[in-house]
Wavefront OBJ file of the C-alpha trace (Angstrom):
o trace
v -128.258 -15.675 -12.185
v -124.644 -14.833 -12.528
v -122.299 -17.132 -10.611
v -120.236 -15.033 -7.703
v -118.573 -18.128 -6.629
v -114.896 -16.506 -8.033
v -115.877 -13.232 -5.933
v -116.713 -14.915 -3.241
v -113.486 -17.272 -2.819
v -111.528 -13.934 -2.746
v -113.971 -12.668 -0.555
v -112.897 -15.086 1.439
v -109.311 -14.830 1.523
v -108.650 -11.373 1.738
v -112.181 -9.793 3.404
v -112.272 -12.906 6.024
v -109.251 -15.171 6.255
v -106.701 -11.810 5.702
v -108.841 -9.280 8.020
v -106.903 -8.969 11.601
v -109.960 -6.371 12.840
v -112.373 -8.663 14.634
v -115.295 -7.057 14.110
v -114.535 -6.202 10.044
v -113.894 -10.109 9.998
v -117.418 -10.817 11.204
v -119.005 -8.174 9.170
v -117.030 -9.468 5.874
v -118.431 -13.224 6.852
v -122.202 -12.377 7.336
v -121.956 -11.344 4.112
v -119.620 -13.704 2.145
v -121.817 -17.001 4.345
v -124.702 -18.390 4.629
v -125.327 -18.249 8.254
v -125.304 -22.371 8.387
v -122.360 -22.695 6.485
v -119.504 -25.406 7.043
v -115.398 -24.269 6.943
v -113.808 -27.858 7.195
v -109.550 -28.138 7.373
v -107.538 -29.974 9.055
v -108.616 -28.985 12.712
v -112.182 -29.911 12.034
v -115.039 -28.396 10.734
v -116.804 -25.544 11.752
v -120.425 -25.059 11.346
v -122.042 -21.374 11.495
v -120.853 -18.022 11.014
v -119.476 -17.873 15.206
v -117.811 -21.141 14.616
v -116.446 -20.222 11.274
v -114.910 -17.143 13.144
v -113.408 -18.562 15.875
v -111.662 -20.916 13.686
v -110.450 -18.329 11.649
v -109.199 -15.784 14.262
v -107.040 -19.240 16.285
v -105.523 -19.879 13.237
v -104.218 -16.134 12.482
v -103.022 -15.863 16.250
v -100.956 -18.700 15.203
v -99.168 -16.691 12.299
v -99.707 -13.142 13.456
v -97.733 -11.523 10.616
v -99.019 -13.257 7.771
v -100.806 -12.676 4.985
v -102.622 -14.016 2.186
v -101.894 -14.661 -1.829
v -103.629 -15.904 -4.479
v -101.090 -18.039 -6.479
v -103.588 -18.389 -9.620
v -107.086 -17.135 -10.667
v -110.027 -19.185 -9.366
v -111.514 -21.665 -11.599
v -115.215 -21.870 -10.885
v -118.530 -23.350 -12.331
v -121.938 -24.122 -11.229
v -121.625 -22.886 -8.010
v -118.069 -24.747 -7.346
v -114.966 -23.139 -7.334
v -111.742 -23.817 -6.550
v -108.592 -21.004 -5.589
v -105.114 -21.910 -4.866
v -103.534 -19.489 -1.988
v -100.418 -18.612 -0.260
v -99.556 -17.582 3.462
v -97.110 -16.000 4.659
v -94.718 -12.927 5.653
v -95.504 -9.969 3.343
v -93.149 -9.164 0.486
v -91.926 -12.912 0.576
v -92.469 -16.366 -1.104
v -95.859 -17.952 1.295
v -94.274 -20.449 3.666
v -97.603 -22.481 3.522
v -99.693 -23.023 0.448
v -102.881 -24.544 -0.464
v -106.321 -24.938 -2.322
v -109.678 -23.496 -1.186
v -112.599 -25.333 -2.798
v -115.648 -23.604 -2.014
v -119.624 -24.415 -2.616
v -121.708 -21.598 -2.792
v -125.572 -21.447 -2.425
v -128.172 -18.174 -2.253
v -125.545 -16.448 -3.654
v -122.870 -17.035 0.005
v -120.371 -20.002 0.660
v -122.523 -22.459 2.157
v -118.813 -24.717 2.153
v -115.237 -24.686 2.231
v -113.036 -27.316 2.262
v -108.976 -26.110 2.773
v -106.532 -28.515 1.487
v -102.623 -27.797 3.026
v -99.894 -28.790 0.344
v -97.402 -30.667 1.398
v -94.542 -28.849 3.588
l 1 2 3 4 5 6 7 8 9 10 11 12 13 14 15 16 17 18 19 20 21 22 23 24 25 26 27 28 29 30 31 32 33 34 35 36 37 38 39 40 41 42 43 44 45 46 47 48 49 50 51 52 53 54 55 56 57 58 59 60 61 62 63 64 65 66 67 68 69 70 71 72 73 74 75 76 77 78 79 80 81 82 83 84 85 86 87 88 89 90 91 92 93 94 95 96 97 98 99 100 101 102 103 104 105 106 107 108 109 110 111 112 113 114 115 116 117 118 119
C-alpha cells in the first residue's frame, strides 16, 4: 500500500483548511477523513466530519483574508506525518505559523493535532 499521508496533509491545508466555499470544504473533507476522525487545537477537539467543519469554517471567519503556506515539505512515515504551515494575508510573510501532525488510517486522516508557534 503506498502511504498518502504527505497528500493528504496538503489535502488538508489547501482543499479543507484554505477552501472559503462551504460546500467544496465539506466535499474536500469526506474525502481527505475518515468520517470518525478527531481535529484537536487549541479550542478543543472535534470529532466527525460536521464537527471537524464547523471548527474549521469559525476559525476562517476569524481571519477572513487569509490564506495558507506550506513553509517546508511534509515529512511522513508509517502512516504519520508531520507539515509545518503558514497563515496569513496573501503575497506576505504568514502572521501565524505552525505544525500539522496528522495520523492517517484506510487511506483518510483519522487525526490531526495543530500545534501554534509561539507569537
Amino acid at each position: 500500500m503506498v502511504d498518502r499521508t504527505d497528500l493528504l496533509l496538503k489535502q488538508h491545508l489547501y482543499t479543507v483548511f484554505g477552501e472559503r466555499d462551504a460546500s467544496k470544504r465539506r466535499a474536500a473533507i469526506a474525502v481527505v477523513w475518515n468520517k470518525d476522525g478527531v481535529f484537536i487545537c487549541r479550542l478543543g477537539a472535534f470529532a466527525g466530519l460536521g464537527s471537524i467543519d464547523a471548527a474549521i469554517r469559525s476559525i476562517q471567519e476569524q481571519f477572513p483574508h487569509f490564506v495558507c503556506s506550506e513553509l517546508s515539505a511534509p515529512e511522513c512515515f508509517h502512516g504519520i506525518g508531520r507539515l509545518a504551515w503558514g497563515y496569513g494575508l496573501p503575497n506576505e510573510l504568514p502572521q501565524i505559523t505552525g505544525l500539522n501532525i496528522g495520523v492517517v488510517s484506510n487511506n483518510r486522516l483519522s487525526a490531526l493535532y495543530t500545534f501554534l508557534d509561539p507569537l
